[in-house]
N, C-alpha and C positions, 0 to 999 in steps of 0.2 A: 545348508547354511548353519554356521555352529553357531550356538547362543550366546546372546551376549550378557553382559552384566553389570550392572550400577555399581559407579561409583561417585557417590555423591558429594566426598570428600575433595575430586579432583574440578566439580562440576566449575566453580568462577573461575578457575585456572585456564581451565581448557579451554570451555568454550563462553565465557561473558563476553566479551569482544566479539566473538562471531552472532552471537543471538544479538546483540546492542546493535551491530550493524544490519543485523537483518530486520530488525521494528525499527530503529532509525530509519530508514529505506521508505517502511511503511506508514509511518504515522509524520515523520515530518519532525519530530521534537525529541532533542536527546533526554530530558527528562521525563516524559512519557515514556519515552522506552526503555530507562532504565527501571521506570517501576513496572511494565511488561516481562522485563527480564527475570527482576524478583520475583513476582508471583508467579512466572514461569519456573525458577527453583522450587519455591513455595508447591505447587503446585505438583511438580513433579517428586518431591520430596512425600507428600500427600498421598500419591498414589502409584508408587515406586510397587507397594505390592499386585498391585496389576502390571505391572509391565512384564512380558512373556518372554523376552531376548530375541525377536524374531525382526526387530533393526537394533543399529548400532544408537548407543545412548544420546550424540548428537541428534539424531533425525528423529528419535522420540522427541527431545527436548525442541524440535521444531517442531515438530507435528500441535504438542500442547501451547509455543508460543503461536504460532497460525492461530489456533483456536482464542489466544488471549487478544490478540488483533482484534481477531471480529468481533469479538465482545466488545473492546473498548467503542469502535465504531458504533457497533450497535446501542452502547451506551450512549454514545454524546447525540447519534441521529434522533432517540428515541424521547431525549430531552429536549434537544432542542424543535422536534415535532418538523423538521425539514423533509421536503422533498426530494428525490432523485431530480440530479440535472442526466436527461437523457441527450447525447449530442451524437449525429449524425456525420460524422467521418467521411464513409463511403457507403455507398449504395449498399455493401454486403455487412455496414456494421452497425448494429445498433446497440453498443453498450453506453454504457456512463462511465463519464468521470469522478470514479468514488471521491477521492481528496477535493473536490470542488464542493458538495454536498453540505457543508458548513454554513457556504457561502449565498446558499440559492433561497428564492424569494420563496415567504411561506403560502403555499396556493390556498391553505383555509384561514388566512388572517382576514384582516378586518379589510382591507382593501383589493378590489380587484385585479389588479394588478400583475398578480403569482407567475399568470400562465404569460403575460407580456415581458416579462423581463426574467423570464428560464427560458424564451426563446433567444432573447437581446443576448443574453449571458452566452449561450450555446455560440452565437454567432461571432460573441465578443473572443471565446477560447479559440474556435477555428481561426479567426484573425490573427491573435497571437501565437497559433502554433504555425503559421508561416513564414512569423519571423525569427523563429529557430531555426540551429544548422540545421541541412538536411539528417545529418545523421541522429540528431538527437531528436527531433520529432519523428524519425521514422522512429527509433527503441522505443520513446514514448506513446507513438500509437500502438505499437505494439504488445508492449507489457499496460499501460493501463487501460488503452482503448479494447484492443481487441481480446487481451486478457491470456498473449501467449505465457508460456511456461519458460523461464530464465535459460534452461539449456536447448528448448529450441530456438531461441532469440536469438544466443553464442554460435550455436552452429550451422545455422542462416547464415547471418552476419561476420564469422570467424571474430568473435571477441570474447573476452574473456566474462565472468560474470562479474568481477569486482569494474572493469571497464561499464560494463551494463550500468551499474548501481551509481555509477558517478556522472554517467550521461542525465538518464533518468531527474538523479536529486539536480543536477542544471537543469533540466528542462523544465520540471516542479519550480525552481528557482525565479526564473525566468520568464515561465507563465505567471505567476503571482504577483513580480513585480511589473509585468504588461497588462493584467487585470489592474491592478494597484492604479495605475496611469490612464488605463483609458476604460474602467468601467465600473470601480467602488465607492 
């Protein structure tokens, strides 16, 4: 594989729009993610002298926004002291609904409460993910439940990944305004 090389000069050109839509995707908020984007230049600008050319400058410049993701998550979780909403899908799934986790009752507040209504909520989400199209709560169990990878999702399913990412943000859509209705 021949090495590759920075050019930092082309970085907003090329790819702002593709990183904006990939933390759009993930965070829910186009201004979040254009300041994900910055510090991911930032960021990669910072430590451009580490990079070895052993991927192409895109998939670096994802590799450090993934990382600016989890940070931010980790930032607003770690403030706002919230718990994991764990929801139970199917017998074989036991992940979470990260993008929910905002939302979910604080289990060490002052009222007992926490563990009664992060089950109601869990029940509340399963509800409303039946009344999505089939197609879109399959992608969405998929990519956020069970936590596949976007190009096994596409070639499962024969779709495209920009297809992927627009089911998805409906299905996020959708659930929030069906939460919004029958459970905030």
């Amino acid at each position: 594989m021949a090495a590759h090389k920075l050019h930092p000069e082309n970085w907003v050109d090329q790819y702002a729009d593709y990183l904006f839509n990939y933390a759009v995707a993930r965070v829910n908020d186009a201004e979040i993610a254009k300041d994900l984007v910055q510090e991911t230049f930032f960021a990669g600008l910072k430590s451009a002298k580490n990079y070895k050319g052993d991927a192409a400058e895109r998939t670096w410049l994802i590799a450090i926004l993934k990382r600016k993701v989890i940070d931010h998550y980790r930032k607003i979780n770690s403030k706002k002291g919230k718990a994991e909403v764990k929801v139970n899908y199917s017998a074989q799934s036991d992940s979470e609904g990260d993008w929910l986790e905002e939302r979910v009752a604080d289990p060490f507040g002052q009222g007992g409460d926490g563990a009664i209504e992060n089950e109601e909520l869990g029940l509340a989400i399963q509800e409303c993910i039946t009344k999505l199209p089939k197609k879109q709560a399959l992608v969405f169990k998929m990519k956020t439940v069970q936590g596949m990878e976007t190009e096994d999702i596409c070639n499962e399913l024969g779709i495209n990944p920009s297809n992927l990412w627009v089911m998805i943000h409906r299905a996020r859509t959708a659930l929030m305004g069906c939460l919004n209705e029958n459970w905030f």
